[in-house]
N, C-alpha and C positions, 0 to 999 in steps of 0.2 A: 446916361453916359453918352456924350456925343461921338463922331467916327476918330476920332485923333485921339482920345482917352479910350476909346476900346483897341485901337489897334496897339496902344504902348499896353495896356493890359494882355492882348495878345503877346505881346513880345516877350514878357516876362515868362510866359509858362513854360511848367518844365521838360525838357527837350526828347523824344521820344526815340529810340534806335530801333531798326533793324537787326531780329538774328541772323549772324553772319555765319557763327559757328555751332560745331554740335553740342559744345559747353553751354552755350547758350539758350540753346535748346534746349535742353537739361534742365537748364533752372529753370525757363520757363512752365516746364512738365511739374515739375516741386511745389513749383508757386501755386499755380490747377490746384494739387493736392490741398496744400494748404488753406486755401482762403476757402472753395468746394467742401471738404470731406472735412479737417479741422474748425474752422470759424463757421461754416454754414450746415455743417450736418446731413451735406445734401449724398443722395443715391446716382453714383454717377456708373453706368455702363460701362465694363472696362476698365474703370480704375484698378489702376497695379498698387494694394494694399503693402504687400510686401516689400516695392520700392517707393513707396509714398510718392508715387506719380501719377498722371493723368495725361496718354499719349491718344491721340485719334488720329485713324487712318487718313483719314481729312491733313494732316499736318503734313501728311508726303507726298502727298497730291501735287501735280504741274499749276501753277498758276499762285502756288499759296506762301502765303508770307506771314511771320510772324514776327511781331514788334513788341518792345516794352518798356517802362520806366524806371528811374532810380538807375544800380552800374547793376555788371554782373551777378555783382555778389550779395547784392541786398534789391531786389525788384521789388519796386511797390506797384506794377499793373503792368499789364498782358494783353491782349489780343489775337485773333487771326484774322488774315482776309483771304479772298479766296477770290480771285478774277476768274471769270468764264468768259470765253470765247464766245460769238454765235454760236448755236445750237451745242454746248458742249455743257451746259446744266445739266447736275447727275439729276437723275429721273426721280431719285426716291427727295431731291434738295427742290425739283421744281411741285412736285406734289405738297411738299412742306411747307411751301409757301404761296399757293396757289396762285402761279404764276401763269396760270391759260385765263385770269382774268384781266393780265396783260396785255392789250391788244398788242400782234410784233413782237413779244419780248424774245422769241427763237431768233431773231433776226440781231437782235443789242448786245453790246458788250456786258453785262451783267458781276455783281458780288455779293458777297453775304461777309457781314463781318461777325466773327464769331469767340465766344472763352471771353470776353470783356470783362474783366475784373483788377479791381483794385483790392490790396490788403488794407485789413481794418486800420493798421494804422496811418495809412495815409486818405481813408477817406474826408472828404471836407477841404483834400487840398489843392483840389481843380485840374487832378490825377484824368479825369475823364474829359474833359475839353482841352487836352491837350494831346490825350489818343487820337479825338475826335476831328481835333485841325491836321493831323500827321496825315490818319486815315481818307480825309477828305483829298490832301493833294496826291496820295500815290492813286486812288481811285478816277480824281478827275486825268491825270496824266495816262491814263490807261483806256483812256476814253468812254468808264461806264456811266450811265446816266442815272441807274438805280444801285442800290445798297444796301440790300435787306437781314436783317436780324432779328432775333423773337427774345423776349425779355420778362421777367414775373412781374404780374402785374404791380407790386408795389414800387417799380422801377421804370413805369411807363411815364412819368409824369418827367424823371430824368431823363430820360432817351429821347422825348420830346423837344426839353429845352435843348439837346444838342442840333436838332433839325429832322430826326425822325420823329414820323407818321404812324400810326395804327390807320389800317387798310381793311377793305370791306374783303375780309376772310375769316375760316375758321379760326376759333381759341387753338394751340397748340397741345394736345395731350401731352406733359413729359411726365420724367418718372416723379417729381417734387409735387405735381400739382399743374394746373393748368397756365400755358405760357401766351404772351401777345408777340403773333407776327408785326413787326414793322419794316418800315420804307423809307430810307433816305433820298430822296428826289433831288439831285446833285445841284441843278438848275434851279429848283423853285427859290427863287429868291424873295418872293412874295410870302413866302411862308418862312421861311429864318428870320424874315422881320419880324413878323406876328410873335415869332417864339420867342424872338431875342437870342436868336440862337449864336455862340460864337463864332458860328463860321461864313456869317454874313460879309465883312470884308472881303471875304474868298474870293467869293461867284464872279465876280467879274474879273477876276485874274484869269478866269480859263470862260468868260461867258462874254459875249458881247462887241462891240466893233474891235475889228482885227482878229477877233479872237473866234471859237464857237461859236454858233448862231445859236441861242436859246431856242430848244426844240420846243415843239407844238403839245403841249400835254395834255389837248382835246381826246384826243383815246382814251387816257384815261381819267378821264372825269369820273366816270361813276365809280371804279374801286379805289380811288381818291376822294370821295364824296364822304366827308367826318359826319355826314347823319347818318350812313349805310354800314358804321366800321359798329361792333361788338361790345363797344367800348366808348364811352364818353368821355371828355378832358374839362370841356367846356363850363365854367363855373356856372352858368345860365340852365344851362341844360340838368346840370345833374341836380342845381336849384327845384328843376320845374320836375325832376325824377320824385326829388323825395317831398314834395309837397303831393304831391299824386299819389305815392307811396304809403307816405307816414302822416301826412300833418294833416289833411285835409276829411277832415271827420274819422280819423285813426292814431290823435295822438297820443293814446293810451296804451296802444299796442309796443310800441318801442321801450323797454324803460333803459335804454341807456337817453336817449332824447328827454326822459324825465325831469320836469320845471324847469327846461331850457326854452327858454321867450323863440322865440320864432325870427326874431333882428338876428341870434345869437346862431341859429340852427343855421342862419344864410351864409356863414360865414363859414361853417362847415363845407359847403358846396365848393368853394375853391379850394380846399383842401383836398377832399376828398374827389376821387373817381367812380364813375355806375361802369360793369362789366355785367353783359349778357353773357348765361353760361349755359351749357349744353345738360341736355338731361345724362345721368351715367358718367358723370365724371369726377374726377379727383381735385378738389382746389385746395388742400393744403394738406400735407402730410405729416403724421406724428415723430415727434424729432428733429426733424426739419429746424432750424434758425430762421426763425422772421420775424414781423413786428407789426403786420399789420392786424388791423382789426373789419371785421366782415360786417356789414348790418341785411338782414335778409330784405330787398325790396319786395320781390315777388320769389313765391316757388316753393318747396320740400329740400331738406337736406337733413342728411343724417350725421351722429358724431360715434365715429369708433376709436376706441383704446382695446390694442390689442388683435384686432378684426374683428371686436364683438360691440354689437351698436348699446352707444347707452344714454342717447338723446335722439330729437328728433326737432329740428329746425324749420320756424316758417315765420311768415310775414312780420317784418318787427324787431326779432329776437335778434341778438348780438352773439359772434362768438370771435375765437382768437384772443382774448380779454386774457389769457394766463400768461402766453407768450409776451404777451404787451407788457405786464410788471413782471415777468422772470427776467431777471439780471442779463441772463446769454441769449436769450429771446428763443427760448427754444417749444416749440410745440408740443404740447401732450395730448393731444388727440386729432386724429385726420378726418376730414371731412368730404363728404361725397353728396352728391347731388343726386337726390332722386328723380327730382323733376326737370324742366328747365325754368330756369328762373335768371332772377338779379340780383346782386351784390351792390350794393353802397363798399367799394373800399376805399380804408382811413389809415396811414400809416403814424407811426409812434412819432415821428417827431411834428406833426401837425397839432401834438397835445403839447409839445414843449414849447411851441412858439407861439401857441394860445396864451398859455404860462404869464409869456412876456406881454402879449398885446390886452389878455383880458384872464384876468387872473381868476376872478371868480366864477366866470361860467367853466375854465377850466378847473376847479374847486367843482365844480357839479358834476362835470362828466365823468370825474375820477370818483366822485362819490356813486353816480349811477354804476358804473363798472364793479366797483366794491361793491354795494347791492346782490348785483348781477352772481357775483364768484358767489357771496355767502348764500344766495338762493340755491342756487347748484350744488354748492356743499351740502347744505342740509337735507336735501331731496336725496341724495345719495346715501348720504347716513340714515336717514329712515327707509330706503332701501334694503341696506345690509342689513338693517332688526327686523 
């Protein structure tokens, strides 16, 4: 798509407000509820059960704003932003985002945009690249040059194509499981190309002669440096993950990978992302709504139903596979890490678009998964006898 067909593309999307009023606010708080605790099953701190809302202290804060899509009375997506001043980062938001590997960043105007969510039924309709163009100019107008956010991992691959980064810092412990801090670099235009990201047009409305001088982003090289970050995107890279991993004199260990040619396993790696994961932690919680599926690279992990362990995960082995064919994508059993290890993750619609481009290796991988369930099943029914 050349720059005249992306910016009438731009031009079309749909148009994002500002909350002006407290009604407004209100829905906003609803909407939380609903797409959170209704469509996603998720454990949210706080939430007001009683009035099917989701208010955080963060919302009355100096600096914060809240925008949304669709009118009043029907929103299909939300957001907050939250500008900081120099030195005016709450303490417990710059620890969360390991922002002392910022060199200066006490010195920058600084944001974190947060609550990003679309309703289900408007995903698919470019609901998020048009938060993401709003967001950009109140941000650059405010003078911040970073824009940080943490997002589940099956949604890093989206946060990317908007123009955020995963940054060489910790996983975020939440209550759902484990989250990726990222970094919108307001300036790097170099990098919204790479992505394709839609807010390349931008940069040069607030970057460049006349305007902003393109700051020096030498500082931060290294927690900018995609070999140093937690987390891998790179189809090359996660290629060369699981040939190391799984293929290369181990490929009997995987059997969701079962009589899939190796041409076919490559094509997985753009799909899929590798996440390094900390020992002692939560990466997906039972009940939970989600869709991804896990493949063990390296490490121990356990599976509980209930809080009582009734597997034990390691090199190879596939889980998340129930949620993947239950209808609401809902989880039934949470998973914790014993060790520290690696995830291959693969989300559900990576098998639907296999579907369309190669139908029969997606005929395998579905068979390997069914495999995979009825192994499980039956180990469990001899079990109970």
């Amino acid at each position: 798509m050349d720059l005249k067909m992306f910016e009438k593309w731009l031009s079309g999307l749909e148009p994002v407000y500002r909350a002006e009023t407290d009604a407004e606010r209100e829905e906003i708080y609803r909407l939380r509820y609903q797409v959170y605790v209704d469509e996603l099953g998720k454990q949210v701190v706080g939430a007001d059960h009683a009035r099917r809302r989701i208010h955080d202290p963060q919302d009355d804060a100096p600096g914060t704003q809240l925008f949304y899509t669709g009118n009043p009375r029907n929103m299909t997506g939300t957001c907050r932003l939250e500008i900081w001043q120099p030195g005016q980062v709450p303490e417990e938001r710059w620890r969360l985002f390991n922002m002392d590997a910022f060199p200066g960043m006490e010195n920058l105007v600084t944001c974190e945009c947060g609550r990003l969510m679309v309703t289900r039924s408007a995903r698919g309709k470019l609901i998020l690249a048009a938060i993401a163009r709003a967001l950009y100019e109140v941000v650059c107008a405010a003078g911040a040059d970073f824009n940080f956010a943490y997002c589940s991992p099956g949604l890093v691959r989206s946060y990317r194509r908007l123009g955020y980064r995963p940054y060489a810092c910790d996983l975020v412990a939440g209550e759902d499981g484990l989250r990726v801090p990222v970094v919108m670099v307001t300036s790097d235009l170099a990098f919204y190309k790479r992505v394709h990201s839609p807010l390349t047009p931008f940069v040069r409305d607030y970057f460049g002669n006349g305007k902003r001088p393109f700051p020096d982003l030498t500082p931060f090289r290294d927690v900018l440096n995609e070999d140093a970050v937690p987390f891998e995107t790179d189809p090359s890279h996660v290629w060369r993950e699981m040939q190391e991993d799984l293929l290369n004199g181990h490929a009997a260990i995987s059997p969701f990978l079962a009589a899939i040619p190796h041409k076919s396993v490559k094509k997985l790696s753009e799909k899929g992302f590798v996440m390094d994961v900390p020992a002692n932690r939560v990466i997906t919680r039972e009940n939970l709504m989600e869709r991804e599926i896990f493949v063990a690279l390296e490490g121990t992990f356990e599976v509980l139903v209930g809080g009582r362990r009734i597997n034990i995960m390691h090199r190879g082995d596939v889980f998340g596979e129930v949620a993947f064919f239950h209808e609401d994508g809902r989880r039934t059993a949470s998973i914790h890490s014993l060790t520290a290890g690696q995830l291959l993750v693969l989300r559900r619609k990576f098998i639907e678009e296999l579907m369309e481009d190669d139908p029969a290796i997606a005929a395998q991988l579905l068979l390997n998964l069914s495999r995979v369930m009825a192994r499980r099943l039956a180990n469990m029914t001899q079990q109970h006898h």
